[in-house]
N, C-alpha and C positions, 0 to 999 in steps of 0.2 A: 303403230308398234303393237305386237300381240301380248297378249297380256303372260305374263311369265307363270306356271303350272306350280301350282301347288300339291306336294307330296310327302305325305308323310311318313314315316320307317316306322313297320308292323302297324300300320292301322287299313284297314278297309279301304278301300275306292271303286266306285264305279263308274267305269269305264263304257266308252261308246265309240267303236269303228266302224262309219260309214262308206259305203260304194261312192267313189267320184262322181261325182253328177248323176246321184242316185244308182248307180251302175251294179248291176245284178251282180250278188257275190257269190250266190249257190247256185246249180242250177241241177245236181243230182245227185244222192246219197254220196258219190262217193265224195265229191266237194266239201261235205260236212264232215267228213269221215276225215280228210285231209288236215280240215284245219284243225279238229279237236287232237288229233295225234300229234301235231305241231307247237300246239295251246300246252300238252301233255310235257313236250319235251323243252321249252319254254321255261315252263313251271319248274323245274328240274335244275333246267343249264342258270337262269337268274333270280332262283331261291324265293320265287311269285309263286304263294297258296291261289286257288280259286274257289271261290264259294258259292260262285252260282254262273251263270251263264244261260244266254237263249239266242243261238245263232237265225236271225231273221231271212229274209231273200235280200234285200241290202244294207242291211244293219247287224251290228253284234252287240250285245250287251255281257259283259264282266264284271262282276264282283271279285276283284283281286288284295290281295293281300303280301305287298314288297316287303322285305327282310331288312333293305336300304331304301332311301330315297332313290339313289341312283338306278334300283331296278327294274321298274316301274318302265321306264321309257324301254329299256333294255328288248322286256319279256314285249310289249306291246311290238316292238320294231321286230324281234326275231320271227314273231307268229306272221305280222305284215308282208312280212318281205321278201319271204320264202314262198309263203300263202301266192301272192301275186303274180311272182314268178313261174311258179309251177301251174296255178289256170292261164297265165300268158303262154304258155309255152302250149301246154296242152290244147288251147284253142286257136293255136297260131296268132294269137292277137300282140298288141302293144298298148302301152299307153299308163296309166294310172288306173291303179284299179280301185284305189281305197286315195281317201281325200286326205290330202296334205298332212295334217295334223287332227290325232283323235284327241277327243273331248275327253276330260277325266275331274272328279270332285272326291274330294276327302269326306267317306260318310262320319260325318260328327259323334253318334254314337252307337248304343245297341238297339233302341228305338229306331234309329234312324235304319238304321241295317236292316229291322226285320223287314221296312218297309219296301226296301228301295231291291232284297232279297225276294219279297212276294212280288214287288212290280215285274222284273225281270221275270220270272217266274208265271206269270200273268199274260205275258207281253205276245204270245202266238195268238190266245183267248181273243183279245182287244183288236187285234189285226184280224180278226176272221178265219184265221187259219184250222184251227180246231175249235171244238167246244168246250172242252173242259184239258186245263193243263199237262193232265200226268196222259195224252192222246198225242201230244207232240215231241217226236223223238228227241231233237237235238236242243233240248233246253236241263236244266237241271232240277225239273218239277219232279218227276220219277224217281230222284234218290230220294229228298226232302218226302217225299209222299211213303216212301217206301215200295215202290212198284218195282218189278223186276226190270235188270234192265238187260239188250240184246247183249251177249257175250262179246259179239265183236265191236264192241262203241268203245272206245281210247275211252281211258279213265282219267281223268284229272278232278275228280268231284274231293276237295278237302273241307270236311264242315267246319263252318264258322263255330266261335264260341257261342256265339247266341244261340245258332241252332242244338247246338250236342245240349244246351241247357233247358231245356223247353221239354226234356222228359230220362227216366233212365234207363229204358229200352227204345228200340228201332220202333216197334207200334207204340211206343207213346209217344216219341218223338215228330211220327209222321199223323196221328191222330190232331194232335196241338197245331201242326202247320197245314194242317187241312181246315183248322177253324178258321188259322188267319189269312188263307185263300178265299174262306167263304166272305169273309169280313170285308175284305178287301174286292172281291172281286166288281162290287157297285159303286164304289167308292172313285171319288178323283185319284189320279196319280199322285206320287209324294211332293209336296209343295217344296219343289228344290230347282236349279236349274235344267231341269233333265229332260222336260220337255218341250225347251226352247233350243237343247240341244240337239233333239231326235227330228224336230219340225217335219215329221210326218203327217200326212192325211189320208186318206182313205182313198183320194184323186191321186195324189203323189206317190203311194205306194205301189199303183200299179204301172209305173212309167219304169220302163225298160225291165221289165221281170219276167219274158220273156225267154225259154230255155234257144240252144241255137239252132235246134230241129223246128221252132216256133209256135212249139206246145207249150202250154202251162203247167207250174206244179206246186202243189202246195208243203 
């Protein structure tokens, strides 16, 4: 028997969507381009803020924020299921492309938020993909930092309370979240379930990430 989700109305959650048997979920701009316009209108149609995000090659990570308990499954199901549909279609493929049931935990507080806000945030860094955060496009480091961002990237970036409070301008606000990058960046992951949930490795990560021309991309 699975254990029954716990959700709470207006509080934080971070969330995790993984590829079916590790199953590549991006494989080119426009991929990412799809699902954050999808995440945008989500956000929208089941009244789920986001406050951070960092689309991996078969993982996602969300810091979202439901209006009801009840929306939470909602907003994760609309982005899923459309998402799936439309690269199945596009590739002529079938099957499952995101694994049964995403993972999701109620972040306890704003301590807990800033952390679990810079892990995500973090989280291209620790997979090798770039060197320093605000270098990788589809994560939500570039708002939090204050870096420009491409005009054409779907917007759905709504700052958390903890963030908007951490300074009263955009360069103060991005100067403070660039100390708790540095702070963090050497640091363990947040001591919470999240990385029992992501059970990646460095071996595991490269299995099936593969584009279908059978080039690689970061």
């Amino acid at each position: 028997m699975r254990q029954r989700r716990i959700v709470i109305a207006g509080a934080p959650h971070h969330v995790i969507l993984r590829g079916n048997n590790r199953r590549r979920l991006f494989s080119y701009p426009r991929d990412y381009r799809l699902f954050l316009r999808l995440a945008a209108a989500a956000s929208h149609e089941h009244c789920t803020d986001v406050h951070a995000y960092a689309l991996m090659t078969n993982h996602v990570h969300l810091v979202a924020t439901p209006r009801t308990a009840e929306e939470l499954s909602k907003f994760v199901k609309y982005i899923a299921q459309r998402y799936a549909q439309r690269r199945n279609r596009a590739r002529r493929a079938t099957g499952k492309l995101f694994e049964q049931r995403f993972w999701s935990e109620p972040v306890a507080d704003e301590r807990a938020l800033a952390e679990i806000t810079v892990y995500v945030d973090l989280n291209p860094v620790r997979a090798g993909l770039v060197e320093a955060p605000e270098d990788y496009t589809w994560s939500t480091a570039r708002y939090h930092l204050g870096v420009p961002i491409p005009g054409d990237l779907p917007r759905i970036w709504h700052p958390s309370r903890w963030y908007a409070q951490l300074g009263y301008t955009i360069g103060e606000r991005a100067a403070c979240y660039a100390c708790c990058l540095h702070e963090r960046d050497e640091a363990t992951p947040p001591q919470t379930r999240t990385a029992a949930a992501e059970e990646l490795s460095p071996d595991q990560y490269t299995l099936r990430l593969r584009r279908p021309d059978g080039t690689s991309a970061k």
